[in-house]
C-alpha positions as CSV (number, residue, x, y, z in Angstrom):
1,X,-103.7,19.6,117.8
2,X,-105.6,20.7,116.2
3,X,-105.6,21.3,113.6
4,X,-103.1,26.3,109.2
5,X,-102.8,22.9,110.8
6,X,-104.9,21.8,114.5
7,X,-105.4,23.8,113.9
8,X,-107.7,22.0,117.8
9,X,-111.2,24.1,116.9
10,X,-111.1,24.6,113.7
11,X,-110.5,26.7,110.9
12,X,-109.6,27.3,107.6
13,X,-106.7,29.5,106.4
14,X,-108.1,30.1,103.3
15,X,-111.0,28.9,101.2
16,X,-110.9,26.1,99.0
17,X,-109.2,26.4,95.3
18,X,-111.7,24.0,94.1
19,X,-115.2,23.1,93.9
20,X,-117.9,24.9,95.1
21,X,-115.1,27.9,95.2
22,X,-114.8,27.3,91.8
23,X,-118.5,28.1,90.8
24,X,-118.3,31.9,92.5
25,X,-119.2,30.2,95.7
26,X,-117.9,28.4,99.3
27,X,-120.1,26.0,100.7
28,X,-121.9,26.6,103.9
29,X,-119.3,24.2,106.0
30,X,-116.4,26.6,104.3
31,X,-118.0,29.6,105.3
32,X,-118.7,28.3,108.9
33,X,-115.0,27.6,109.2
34,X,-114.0,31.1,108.1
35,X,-116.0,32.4,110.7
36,X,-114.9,30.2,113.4
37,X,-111.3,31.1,112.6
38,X,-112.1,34.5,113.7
39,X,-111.7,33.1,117.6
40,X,-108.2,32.4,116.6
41,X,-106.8,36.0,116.4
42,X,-103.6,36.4,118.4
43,X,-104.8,38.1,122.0
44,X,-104.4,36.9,125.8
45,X,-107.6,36.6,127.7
46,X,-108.3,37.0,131.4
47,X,-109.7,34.5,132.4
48,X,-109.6,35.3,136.2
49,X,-107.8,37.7,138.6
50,X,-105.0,35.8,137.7
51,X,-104.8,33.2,135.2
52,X,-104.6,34.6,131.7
53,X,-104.8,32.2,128.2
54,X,-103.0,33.3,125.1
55,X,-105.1,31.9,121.9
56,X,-104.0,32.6,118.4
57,X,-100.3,32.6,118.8
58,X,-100.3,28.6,118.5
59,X,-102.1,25.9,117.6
60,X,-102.8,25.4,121.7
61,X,-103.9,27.2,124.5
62,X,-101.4,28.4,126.6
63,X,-102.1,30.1,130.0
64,X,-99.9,31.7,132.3
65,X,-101.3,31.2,136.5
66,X,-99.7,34.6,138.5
67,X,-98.6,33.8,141.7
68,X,-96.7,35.7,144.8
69,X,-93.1,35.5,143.7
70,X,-93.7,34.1,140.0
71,X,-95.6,32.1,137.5
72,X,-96.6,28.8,136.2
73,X,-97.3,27.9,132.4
74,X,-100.0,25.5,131.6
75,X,-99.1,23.9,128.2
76,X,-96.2,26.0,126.7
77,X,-97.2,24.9,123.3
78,X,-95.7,23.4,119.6
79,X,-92.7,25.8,119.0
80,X,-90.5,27.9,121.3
81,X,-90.1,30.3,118.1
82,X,-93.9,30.8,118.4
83,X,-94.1,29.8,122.3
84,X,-91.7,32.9,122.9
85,X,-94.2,35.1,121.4
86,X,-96.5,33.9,123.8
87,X,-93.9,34.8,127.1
88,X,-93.6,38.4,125.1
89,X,-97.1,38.5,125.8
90,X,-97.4,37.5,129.4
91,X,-94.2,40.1,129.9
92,X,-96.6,42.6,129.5
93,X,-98.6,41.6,132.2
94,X,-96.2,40.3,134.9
95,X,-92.5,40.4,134.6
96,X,-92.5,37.7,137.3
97,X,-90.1,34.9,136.6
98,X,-91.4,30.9,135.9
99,X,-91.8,28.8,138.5
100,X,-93.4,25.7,136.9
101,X,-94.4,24.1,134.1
102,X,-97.5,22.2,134.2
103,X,-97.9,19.3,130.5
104,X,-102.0,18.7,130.8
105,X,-100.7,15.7,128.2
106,X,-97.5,14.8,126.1
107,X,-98.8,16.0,122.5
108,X,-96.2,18.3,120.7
109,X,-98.0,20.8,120.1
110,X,-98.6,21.4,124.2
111,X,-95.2,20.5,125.2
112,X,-92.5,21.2,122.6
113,X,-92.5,24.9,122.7
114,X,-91.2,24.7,126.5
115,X,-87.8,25.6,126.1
116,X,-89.2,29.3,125.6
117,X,-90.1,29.0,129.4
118,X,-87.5,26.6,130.7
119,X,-84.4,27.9,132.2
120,X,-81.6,25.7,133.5
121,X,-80.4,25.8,136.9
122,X,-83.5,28.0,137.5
123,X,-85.3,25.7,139.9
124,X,-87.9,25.4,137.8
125,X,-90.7,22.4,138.4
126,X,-91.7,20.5,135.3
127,X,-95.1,18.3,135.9
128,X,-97.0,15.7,134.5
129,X,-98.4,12.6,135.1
130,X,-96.1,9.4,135.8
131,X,-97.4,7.7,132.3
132,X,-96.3,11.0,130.5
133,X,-95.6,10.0,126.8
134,X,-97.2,6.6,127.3
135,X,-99.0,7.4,123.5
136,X,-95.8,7.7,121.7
137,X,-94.6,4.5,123.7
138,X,-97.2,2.6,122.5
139,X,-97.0,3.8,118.5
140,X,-93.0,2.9,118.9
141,X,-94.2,-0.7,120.0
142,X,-96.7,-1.0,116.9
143,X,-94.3,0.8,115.0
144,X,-97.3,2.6,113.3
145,X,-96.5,6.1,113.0
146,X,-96.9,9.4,111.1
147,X,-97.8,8.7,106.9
148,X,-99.1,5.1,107.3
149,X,-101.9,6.6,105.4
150,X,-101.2,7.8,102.5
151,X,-102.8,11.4,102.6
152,X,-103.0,13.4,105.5
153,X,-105.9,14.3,108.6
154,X,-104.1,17.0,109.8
155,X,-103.2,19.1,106.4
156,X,-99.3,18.7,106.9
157,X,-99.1,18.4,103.1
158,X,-102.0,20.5,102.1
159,X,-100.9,23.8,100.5
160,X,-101.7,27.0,102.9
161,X,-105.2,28.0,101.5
162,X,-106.5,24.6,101.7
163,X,-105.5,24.0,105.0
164,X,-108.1,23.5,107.9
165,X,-107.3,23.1,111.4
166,X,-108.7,22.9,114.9
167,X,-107.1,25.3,117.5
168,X,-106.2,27.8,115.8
169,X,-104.8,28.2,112.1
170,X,-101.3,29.9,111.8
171,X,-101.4,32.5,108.7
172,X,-98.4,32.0,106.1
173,X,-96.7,35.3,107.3
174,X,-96.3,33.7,110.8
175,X,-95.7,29.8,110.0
176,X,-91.8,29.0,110.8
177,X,-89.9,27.1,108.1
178,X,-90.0,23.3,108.8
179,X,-92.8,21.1,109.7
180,X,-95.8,21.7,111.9
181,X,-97.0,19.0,114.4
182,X,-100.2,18.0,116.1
183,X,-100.9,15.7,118.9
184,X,-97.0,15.0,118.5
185,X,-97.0,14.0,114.8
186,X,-94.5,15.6,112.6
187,X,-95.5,15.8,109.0
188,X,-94.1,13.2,107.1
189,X,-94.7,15.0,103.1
190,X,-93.4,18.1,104.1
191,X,-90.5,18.4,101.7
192,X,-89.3,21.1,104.0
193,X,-88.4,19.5,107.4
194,X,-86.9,21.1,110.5
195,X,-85.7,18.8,113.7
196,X,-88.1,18.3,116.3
197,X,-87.7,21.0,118.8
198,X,-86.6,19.9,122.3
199,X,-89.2,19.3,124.7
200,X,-88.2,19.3,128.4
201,X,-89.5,16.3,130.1
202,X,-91.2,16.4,133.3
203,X,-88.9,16.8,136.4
204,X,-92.0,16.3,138.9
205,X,-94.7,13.6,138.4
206,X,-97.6,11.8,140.1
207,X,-99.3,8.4,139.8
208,X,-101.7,9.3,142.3
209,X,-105.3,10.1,141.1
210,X,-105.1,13.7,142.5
211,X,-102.0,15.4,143.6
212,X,-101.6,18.9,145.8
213,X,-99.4,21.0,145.1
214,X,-98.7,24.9,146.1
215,X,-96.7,26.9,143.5
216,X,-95.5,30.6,144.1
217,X,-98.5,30.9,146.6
218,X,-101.0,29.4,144.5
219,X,-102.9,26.4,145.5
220,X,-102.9,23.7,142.4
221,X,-104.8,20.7,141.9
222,X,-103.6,18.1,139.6
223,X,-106.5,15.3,138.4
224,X,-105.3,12.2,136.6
225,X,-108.6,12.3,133.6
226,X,-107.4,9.7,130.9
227,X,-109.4,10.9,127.7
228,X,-107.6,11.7,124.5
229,X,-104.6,10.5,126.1
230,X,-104.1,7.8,128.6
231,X,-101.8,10.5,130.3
232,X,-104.3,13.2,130.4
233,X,-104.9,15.5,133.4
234,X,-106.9,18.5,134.3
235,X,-105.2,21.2,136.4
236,X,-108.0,22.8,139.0
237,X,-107.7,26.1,140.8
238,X,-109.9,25.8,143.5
239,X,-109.8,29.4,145.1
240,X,-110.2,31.1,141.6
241,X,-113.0,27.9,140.3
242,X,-110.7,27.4,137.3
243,X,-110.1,23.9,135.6
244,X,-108.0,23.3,132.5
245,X,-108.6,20.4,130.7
246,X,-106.2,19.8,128.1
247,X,-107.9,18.6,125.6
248,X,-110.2,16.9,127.3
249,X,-112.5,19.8,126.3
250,X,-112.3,22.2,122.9
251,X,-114.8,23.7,121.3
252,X,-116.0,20.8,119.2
253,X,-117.5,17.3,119.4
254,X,-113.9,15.6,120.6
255,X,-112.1,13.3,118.6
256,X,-112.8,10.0,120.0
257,X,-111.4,8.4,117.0
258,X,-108.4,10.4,115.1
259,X,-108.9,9.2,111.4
260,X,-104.8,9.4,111.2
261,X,-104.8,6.3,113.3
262,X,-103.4,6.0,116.9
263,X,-103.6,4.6,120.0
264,X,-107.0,3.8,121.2
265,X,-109.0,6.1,123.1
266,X,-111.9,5.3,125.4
267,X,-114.8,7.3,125.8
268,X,-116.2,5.8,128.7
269,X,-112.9,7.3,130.1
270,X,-113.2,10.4,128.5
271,X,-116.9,10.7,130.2
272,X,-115.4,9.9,133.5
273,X,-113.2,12.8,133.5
274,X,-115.3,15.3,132.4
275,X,-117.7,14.2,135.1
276,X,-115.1,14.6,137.2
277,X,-114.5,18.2,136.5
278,X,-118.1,18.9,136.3
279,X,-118.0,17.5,140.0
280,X,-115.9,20.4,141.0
281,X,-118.5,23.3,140.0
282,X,-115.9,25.3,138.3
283,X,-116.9,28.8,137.4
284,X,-114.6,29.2,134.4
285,X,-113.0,26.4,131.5
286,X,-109.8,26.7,129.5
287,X,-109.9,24.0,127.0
288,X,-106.9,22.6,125.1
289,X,-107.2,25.1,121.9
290,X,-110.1,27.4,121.8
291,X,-111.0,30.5,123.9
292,X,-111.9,30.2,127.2
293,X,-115.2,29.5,128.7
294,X,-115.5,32.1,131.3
295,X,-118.6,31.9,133.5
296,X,-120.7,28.9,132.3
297,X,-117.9,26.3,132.6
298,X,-120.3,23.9,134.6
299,X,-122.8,23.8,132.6
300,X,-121.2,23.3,129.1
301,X,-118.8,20.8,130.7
302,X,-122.4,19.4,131.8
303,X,-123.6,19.4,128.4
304,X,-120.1,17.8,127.3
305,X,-120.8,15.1,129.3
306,X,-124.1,14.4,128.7
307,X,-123.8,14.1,124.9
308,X,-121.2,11.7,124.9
309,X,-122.8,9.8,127.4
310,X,-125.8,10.0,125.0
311,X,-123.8,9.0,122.0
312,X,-121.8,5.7,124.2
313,X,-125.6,4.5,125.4
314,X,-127.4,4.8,122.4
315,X,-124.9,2.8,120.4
316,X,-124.6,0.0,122.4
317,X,-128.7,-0.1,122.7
318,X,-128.5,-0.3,119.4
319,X,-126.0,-2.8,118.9
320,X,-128.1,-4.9,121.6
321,X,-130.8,-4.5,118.6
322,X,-128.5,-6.0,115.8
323,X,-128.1,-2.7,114.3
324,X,-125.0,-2.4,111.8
325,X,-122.7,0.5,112.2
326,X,-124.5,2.2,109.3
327,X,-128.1,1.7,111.4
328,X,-126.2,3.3,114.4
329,X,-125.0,6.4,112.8
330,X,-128.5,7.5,112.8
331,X,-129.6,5.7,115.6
332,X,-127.1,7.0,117.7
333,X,-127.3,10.9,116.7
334,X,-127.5,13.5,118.7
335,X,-130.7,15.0,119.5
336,X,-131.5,18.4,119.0
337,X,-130.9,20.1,122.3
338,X,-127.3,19.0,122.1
339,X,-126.7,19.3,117.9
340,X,-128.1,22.9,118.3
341,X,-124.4,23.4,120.7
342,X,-121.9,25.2,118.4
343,X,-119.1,23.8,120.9
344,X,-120.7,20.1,120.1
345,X,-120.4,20.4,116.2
346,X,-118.1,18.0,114.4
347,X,-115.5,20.7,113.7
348,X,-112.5,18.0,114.9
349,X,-113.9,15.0,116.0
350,X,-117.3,14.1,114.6
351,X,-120.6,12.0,116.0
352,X,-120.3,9.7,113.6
353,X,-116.7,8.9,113.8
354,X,-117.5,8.4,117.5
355,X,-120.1,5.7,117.0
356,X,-117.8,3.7,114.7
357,X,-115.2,3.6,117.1
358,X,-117.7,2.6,119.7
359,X,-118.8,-0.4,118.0
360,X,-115.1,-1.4,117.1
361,X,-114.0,-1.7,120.3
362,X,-116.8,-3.1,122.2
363,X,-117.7,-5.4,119.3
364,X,-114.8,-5.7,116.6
365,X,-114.2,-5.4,112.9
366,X,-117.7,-7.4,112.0
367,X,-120.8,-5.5,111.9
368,X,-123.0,-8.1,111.7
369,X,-123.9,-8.8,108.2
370,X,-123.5,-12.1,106.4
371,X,-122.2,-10.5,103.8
372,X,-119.2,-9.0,105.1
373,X,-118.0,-12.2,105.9
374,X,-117.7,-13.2,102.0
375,X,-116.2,-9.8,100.9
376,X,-114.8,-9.9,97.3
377,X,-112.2,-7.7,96.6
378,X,-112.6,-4.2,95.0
379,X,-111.1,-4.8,92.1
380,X,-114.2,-7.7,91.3
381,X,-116.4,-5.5,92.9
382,X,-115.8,-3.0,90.3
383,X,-115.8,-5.8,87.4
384,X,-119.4,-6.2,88.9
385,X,-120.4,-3.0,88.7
386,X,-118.7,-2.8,84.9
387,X,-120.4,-5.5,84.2
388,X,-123.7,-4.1,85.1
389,X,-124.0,-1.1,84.0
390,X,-122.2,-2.3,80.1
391,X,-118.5,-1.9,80.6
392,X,-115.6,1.0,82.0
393,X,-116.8,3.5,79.1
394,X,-120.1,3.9,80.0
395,X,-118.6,4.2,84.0
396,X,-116.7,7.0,82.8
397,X,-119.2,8.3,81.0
398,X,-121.9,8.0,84.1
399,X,-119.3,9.6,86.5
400,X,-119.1,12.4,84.0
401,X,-122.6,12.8,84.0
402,X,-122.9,12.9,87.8
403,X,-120.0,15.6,87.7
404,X,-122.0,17.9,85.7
405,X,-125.4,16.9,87.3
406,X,-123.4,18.4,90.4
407,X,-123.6,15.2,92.1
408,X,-119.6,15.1,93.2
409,X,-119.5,12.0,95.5
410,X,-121.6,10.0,93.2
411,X,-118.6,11.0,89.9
412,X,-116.4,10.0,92.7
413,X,-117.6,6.3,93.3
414,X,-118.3,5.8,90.1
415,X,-114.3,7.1,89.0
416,X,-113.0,5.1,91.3
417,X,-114.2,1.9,90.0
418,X,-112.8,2.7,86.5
419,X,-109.3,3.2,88.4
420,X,-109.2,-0.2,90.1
421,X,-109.9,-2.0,86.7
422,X,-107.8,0.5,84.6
423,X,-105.0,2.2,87.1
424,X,-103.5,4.1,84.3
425,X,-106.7,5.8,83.5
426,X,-105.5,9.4,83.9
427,X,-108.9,10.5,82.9
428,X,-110.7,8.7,85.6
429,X,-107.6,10.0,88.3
430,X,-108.3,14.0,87.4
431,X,-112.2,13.1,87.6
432,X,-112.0,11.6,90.6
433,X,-110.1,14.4,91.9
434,X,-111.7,17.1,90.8
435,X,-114.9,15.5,92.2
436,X,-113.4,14.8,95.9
437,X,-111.9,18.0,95.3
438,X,-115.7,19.7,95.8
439,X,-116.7,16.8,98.2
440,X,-113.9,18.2,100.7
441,X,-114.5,21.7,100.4
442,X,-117.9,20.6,101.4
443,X,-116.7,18.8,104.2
444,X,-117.0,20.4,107.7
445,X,-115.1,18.0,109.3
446,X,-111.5,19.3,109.6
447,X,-109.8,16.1,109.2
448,X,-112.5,14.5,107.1
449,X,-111.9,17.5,104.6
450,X,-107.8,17.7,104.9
451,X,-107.9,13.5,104.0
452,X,-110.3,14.1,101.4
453,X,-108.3,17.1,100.0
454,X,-105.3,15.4,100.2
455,X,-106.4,12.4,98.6
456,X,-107.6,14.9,95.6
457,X,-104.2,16.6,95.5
458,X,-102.5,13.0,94.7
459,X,-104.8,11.8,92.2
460,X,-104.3,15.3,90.5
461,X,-100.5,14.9,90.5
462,X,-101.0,11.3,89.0
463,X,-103.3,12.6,86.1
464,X,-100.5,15.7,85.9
465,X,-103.1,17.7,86.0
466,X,-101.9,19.3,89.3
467,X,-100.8,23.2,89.5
């Protein structure tokens, strides 16, 4: 996205209906995300003499490069209803007609509004790299794909004012009928589903790690940077010191590990490309969703770097220690002169998501404890805890007590073991709800809070005591 869904730095459309809401009040990561959204209203930024990025009229970034004879879109976006808006807008700066179209990766919501630039029989160059789409090859060969979980990271089936996204979030008044994507994922419980708009594939692409190219008078610079796609690149401008880097860069701590599930991502790849781009000393940075950072693009891409790279080392020093995933969290955390970086906070991807993922893939499911090799299943762990504490009434009546003591998460745990031993406990299902119901509207995390919500919403509907 990405993330109002993407919406890709984040935001909120509207605050919670539920928990701290409901006591008079939002929580501090609610009104954080209200005040973020405020970089998402619709306007097109110059970025230099003449590139110019429209944020706010999609859930991406989408720039438009003014050359001698015409013009090239980076990134058309998710929608050509909402895409066109966005050629409206550059209209009013150039009526110069397209040249080129340049995909930074295959994710819908950067490529599926092109048909609002794309003209047959125009002449019109289409580029991308020569793996282009190699993410949605690889969930066809798993055949793991949109709703294999059963709530939602992204807020697909969220209702509008519970929404959070990462990008930008699209207001009610200007969402188009059907469903919304992000990183290419249609919604799969939207009971309102439109047809995937058609994207135009590349007509021009490279396997090379960097490929020259002159558009329209305009030197271009295309970098192979595998990040949060194996088929990510970063477009550089050389004369104007411009790099776009898909979304290689937002405004957040990047999502290293999607909690929707998909293919893999590699953040010692990741770090290697935004090295790379610090390597060119750019003077400006358009990111995949947010505004544009004009001016100090070399050092925050520096600072991007540099706390990932923090993040990688530390866990596996760590993990050299026998440290557990849960040691490494903390281990592994960034240290203030990089936490204190708004455009580091874990408004999409988050640090400790990051670390996870790290020890996953360098050292597998087991995390090193004896005891996670004789795992009982939940529903005896529950029995246990049953058992413990006197039997499933005084569970319920402990998780009520930690509901009113305020303590939501705790009502939560507790709830949930009453619901593996008695699944038709609608008491225990509207309890647990209501409870993660606060917990995600404490959430800063975008998709941390839109699972969490989500997951709330369900167990509501199962207790029927959803509105």
């Amino acid at each position: 996205m990405k993330m109002p869904f993407r919406f890709i730095v984040l935001l909120v459309s509207g605050i919670a209906w539920l928990g701290s809401a409901a006591l008079g009040q939002s929580s501090e990561a609610t009104k954080r995300l209200l005040e973020r959204n405020k970089m998402f209203e619709p306007q097109v930024i110059k970025v230099a003499e003449n590139v110019y990025t429209a944020i706010g009229y999609q859930v991406s970034a989408n720039t438009m490069i003014v050359g001698d004879d015409g013009v090239i879109i980076v990134d058309p976006g998710q929608l050509p209803i909402l895409a066109s808006k966005v050629r409206k807008a550059f209209e009013a700066i150039t009526d110069k007609p397209v040249k080129a179209i340049i995909y930074t990766h295959s994710h819908g919501d950067h490529v599926n509004g092109s048909l609002a630039f794309y003209e047959e029989g125009k002449g019109i160059q289409v580029w991308g790299r020569a793996n282009f789409g190699s993410e949605q090859k690889q969930n066809t060969v798993t055949g793991l794909k949109a709703g294999v979980r059963s709530s939602n990271t992204q807020g697909f089936d969220l209702k509008p004012e519970q929404k959070t996204g990462i990008g930008v979030a699209i207001p009610p008044e200007r969402r188009p009928a059907g469903n919304m994507m992000r990183d290419g994922v249609p919604s799969t419980n939207n009971a309102r589903r439109a047809p995937l708009p058609g994207k135009v594939d590349p007509t021009h692409t490279f396997s090379e790690s960097r490929k020259r190219i002159q558009i329209a008078g305009v030197t271009i610079d295309l970098v192979a940077a595998p990040g949060e796609t194996a088929d990510q690149l970063y477009v550089w401008l050389p004369d104007q010191k411009v790099v776009f880097a898909g979304d290689n860069f937002y405004q957040s701590w990047p999502n290293v590990y999607p909690l929707r599930g998909t293919a893999r991502r590699s953040i010692r790849d990741w770090i290697t490309s935004v090295d790379s781009m610090v390597q060119e000393k750019p003077k400006h940075l358009i990111g995949g969703h947010t505004t544009p950072i004009i001016g100090k693009a070399s050092e925050v891409l520096t600072n991007y770097r540099d706390a990932m790279q923090w993040v990688y080392s530390r866990t596996i020093e760590g993990a050299q220690k026998f440290m557990t995933p849960d040691d490494l969290v903390e281990y592994a955390a960034l240290p203030e002169r990089f936490a204190k970086l708004d455009y580091l906070a874990d408004y999409y991807g988050s640090v400790e998501g990051t670390i996870r993922d790290i020890y996953a893939q360098d050292l597998g499911w087991f995390d090193g404890n004896a005891l996670s090799l004789h795992r009982e299943s939940p529903k005896k762990q529950s029995q246990r805890m049953a058992d413990l504490v006197g039997g499933v009434d005084v569970l319920m009546s402990k998780a009520r007590k930690a509901m009113k003591a305020d303590d939501a998460l705790g009502a939560a745990q507790l709830a949930e073991h009453v619901i593996r031993l008695q699944p038709n406990n609608k008491g225990a299902k509207r309890l647990m709800g209501e409870a993660l119901a606060i917990v995600g509207e404490r959430t800063f995390n975008a998709p941390m809070r839109n699972y969490t919500i989500s997951t709330a919403n369900r167990l509501l509907k199962e207790a029927g005591a959803d509105k």
